[in-house]
N, C-alpha and C positions, 0 to 999 in steps of 0.2 A: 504494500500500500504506500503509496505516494502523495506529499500536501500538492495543491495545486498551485501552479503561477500564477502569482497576481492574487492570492488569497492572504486573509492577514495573519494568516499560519504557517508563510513562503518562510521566512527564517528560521523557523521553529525545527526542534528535531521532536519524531514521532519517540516515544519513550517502549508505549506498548500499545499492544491492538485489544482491546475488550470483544464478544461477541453479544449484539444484542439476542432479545427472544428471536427475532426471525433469522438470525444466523447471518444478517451483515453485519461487517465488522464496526467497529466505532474507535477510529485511533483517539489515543489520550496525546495530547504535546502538551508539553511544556513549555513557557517562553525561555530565550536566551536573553535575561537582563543583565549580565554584565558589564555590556557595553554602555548600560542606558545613565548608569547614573543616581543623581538625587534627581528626583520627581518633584516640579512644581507645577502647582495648580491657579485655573484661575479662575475666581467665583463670575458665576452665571445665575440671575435670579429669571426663572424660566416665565414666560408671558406667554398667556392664555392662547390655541394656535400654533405653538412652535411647533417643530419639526425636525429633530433628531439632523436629519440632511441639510438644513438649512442654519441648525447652529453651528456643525461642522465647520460648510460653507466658513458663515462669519468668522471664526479661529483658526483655522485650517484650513480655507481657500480650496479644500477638497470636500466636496459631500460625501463622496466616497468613504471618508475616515469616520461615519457616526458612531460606526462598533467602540470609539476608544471611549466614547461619553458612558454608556451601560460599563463598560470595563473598570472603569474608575468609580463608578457611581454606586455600587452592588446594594445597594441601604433604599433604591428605589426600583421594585419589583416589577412595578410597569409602567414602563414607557410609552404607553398609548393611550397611558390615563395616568397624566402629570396634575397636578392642582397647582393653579398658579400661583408665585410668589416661592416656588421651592424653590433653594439651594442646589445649585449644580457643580460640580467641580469639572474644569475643564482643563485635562492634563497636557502641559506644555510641553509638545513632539520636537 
């Protein structure tokens, strides 16, 4: 099993492979943080409407990157139902 290009698991190494009930496998990876550093963040108080790809956009010039907002965020279980006025941490790439 192989991570794909261009996924945000491309630098990652697979550690091991789990099998689910249907018998496709489910790789576990790991990140390589070594290289990353100290981790700073920067507050984002979320307005009613936003959009995961659109806060990106504004921090990160890429919408592409929204997975890093849930990554960092783990204390808020859904993202598709934010209440406005929360606390966002947006980790500085």
């Amino acid at each position: 099993m192989s991570i794909l290009k261009g996924s945000r698991y491309e630098y990652s190494t697979i550690e091991f492979v789990t099998n689910t009930p249907d018998g496709n496998g489910n790789p576990i990876v790991f990140y390589d943080v070594n290289s990353l550093g100290q981790m700073t963040f920067k507050p984002h108080i979320y307005v009613e409407g936003e959009r995961l790809d659109q806060i990106a956009y504004t921090y990160f010039k890429n919408p592409g990157y929204w997975w890093l907002i849930p990554e960092y965020n783990p204390q808020i279980t859904d993202f598709t139902n934010i209440a406005p006025g929360t606390y966002i941490r947006i980790p500085s790439v």
